[in-house]
C-alpha positions, 0 to 999 in steps of 0.5 A, a space after each residue: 492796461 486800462 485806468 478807471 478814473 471819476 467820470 467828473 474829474 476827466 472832463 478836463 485832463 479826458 484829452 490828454 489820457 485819450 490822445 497821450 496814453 493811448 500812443 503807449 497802449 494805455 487804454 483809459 475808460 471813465 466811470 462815475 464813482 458816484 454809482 459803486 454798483 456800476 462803477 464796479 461792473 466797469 472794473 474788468 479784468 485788465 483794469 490796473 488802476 483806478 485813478 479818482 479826485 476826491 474832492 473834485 475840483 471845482 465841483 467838489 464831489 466826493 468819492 467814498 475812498 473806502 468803498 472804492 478801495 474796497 473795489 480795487 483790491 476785490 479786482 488786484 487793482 491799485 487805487 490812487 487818489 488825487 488829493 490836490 483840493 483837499 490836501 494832506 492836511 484835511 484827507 488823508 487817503 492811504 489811511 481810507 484805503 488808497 495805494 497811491 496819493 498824488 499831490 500839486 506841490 505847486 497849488 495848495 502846499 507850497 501856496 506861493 506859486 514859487 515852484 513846480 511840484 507834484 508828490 506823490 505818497 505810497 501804501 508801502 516800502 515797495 510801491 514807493 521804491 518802483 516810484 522812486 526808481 520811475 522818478 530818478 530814471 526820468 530825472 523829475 527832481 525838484 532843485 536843490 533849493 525847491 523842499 525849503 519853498 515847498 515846507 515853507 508854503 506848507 507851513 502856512 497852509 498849517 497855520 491857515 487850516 488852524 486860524 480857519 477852525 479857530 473862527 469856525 468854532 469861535 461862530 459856532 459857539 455863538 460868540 459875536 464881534 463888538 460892534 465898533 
């Protein structure tokens, strides 16, 4: 099985695709998504997923989710998207086209740093039930208290995300503060 990933997101998590995945026989390859032409010609037939960061963190690069997607389903593979930096709130990947969409429940939704979570969001019924069956086998639940914390801390980045538009326009319209 081989994974493409964006080249700029592995330097960081590039030890532990090569040194864990590889114990199961999972071979990791990395392609910069930057260049669709090569990215493609990188994409062979026993790569089953393309894993992609769109924005990076901390470089925010963006990747044309579309294109990309475009690429996966041209060669049977899945594409998942990493929308942690730029959450549901501002991307929306399945609809670009993405199969999988993981999240950090523990970074920007919940906010708080009260809970550990990861999401992850399917394309369709089916995809998500081979998920759901991985989740429940493998026991990665979050506690029967942790949903509240985590919509609480959702909440709030809602909030967050409207005052900063509200601010944004209220420059853009040219309108000052009173001098005080």
């Amino acid at each position: 099985m081989k994974f493409w990933l964006l080249k700029i997101f592995m330097e960081v998590l590039s030890d532990f695709f090569t040194h864990v995945y590889e114990q199961f026989g999972i071979r990791v390859n990395y392609a910069d998504a930057g260049n669709l032409e090569q990215f493609e010609q990188a994409i062979t037939p026993g790569t089953k997923l393309i894993w992609l960061e769109s924005p990076t963190n901390p470089t925010l690069k963006i990747a044309d989710i579309p294109a990309i997607a475009k690429l996966a389903r041209q060669h049977g593979c899945l594409l998942c998207v990493d929308n942690t930096f730029a959450s549901p709130i501002s991307q929306k990947p399945i609809q670009l086209g993405a199969d999988l969409v993981v999240h950090s429940g523990t970074k920007y939704l919940a906010g708080h740093s009260d809970l550990i979570a990861g999401i992850v969001v399917a394309s369709s019924p089916e995809l998500a039930a081979k998920i759901k069956f991985i989740q429940n086998a493998s026991g990665a639940i979050l506690g029967p208290l942790m949903p509240g914390c985590l919509f609480g801390g959702y909440k709030h980045c809602l909030c967050v995300y409207a005052n900063t538009a509200k601010t944004h326009r209220f420059w853009q319209n040219g309108l000052r503060p009173m001098n005080r």
